[in-house]
C-alpha positions as CSV (number, residue, x, y, z in Angstrom):
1,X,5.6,-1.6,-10.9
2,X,3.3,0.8,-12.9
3,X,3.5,4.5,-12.9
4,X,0.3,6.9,-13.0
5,X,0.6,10.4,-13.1
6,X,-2.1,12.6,-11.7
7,X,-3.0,16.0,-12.7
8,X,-4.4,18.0,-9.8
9,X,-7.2,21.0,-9.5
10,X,-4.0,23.6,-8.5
11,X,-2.1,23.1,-11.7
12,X,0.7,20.2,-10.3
13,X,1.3,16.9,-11.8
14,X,1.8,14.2,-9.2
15,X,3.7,10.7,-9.8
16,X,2.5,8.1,-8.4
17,X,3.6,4.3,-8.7
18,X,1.1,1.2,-7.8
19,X,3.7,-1.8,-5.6
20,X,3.2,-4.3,-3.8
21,X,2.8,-4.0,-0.1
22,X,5.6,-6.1,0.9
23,X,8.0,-3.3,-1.1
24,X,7.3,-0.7,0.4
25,X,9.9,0.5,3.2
26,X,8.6,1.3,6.9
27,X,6.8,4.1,7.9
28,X,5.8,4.2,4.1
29,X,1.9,5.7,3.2
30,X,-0.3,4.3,0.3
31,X,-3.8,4.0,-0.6
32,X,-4.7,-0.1,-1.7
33,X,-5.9,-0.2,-5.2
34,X,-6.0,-3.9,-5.7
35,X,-6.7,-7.4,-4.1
36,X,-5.8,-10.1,-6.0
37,X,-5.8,-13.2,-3.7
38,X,-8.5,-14.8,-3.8
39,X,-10.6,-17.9,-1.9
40,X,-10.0,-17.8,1.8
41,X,-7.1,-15.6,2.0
42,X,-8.8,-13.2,-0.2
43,X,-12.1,-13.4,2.2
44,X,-9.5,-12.9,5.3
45,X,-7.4,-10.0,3.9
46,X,-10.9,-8.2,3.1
47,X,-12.4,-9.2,6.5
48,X,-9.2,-7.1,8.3
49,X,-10.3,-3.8,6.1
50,X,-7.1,-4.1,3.5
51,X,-10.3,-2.7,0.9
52,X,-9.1,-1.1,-1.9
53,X,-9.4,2.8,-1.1
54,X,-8.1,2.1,2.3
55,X,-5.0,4.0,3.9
56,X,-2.3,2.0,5.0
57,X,1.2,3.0,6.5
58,X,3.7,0.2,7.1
59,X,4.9,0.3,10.9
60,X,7.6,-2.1,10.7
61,X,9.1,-5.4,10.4
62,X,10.6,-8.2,12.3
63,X,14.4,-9.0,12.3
64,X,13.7,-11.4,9.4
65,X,11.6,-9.0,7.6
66,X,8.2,-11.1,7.8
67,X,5.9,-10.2,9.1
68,X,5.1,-6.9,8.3
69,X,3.2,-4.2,10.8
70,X,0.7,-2.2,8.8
71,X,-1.7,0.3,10.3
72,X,-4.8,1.2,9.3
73,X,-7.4,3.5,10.5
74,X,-7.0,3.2,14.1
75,X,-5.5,0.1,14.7
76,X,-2.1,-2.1,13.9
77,X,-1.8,-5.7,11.9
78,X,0.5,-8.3,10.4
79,X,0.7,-9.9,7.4
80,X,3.3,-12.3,6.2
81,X,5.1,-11.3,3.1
82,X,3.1,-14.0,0.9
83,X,-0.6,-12.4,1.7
84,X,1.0,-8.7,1.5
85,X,2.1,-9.8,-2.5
86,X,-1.3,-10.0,-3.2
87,X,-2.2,-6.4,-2.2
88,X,-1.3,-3.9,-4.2
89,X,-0.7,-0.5,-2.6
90,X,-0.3,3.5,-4.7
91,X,2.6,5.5,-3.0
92,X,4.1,8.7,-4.4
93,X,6.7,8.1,-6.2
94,X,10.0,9.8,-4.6
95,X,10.4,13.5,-5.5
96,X,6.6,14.4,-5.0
97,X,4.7,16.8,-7.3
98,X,5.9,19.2,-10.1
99,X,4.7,22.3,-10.9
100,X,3.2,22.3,-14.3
């Protein structure tokens, strides 16, 4: 996991921590910041829009916890906990912004 903090144009300082997308929890927003799998699965994860700048909310999970439902722009996919390792996702980290 890797922290970033974000200063923003009305004076508050944001945290924000980079994960992968099979930790985060459901109903869950982030913008993807990173790829990493590469060859064919690479080529299919990019083909389905997991880009990095695109917004992603986690829908749910089965019983067993893979797959994983993830929505993104107007439509719903899922990805088995192996591909969603190699995605890595920014979510705010719990507690929001601070007033600086």
């Amino acid at each position: 996991m890797r922290c970033v903090i974000v200063l923003t144009y009305e004076g508050m300082v944001e945290m924000k921590r980079v994960i992968k997308m099979r930790q985060m929890s459901d109903n869950q927003k982030g913008v993807i910041r990173k790829v990493s799998a590469t060859g064919d699965m690479g080529r299919r994860i990019r083909e389905m829009g997991l880009v990095p700048g695109a917004e992603i909310q986690i829908q749910g999970r089965a019983p067993l916890k893979d797959p994983v439902a993830v929505k993104i722009k107007d439509y719903t996919l899922t990805l088995r906990n192996d591909e969603a390792s190699y995605i890595m996702v920014e979510v705010e980290s719990p507690g929001g912004a601070l007033e600086q």
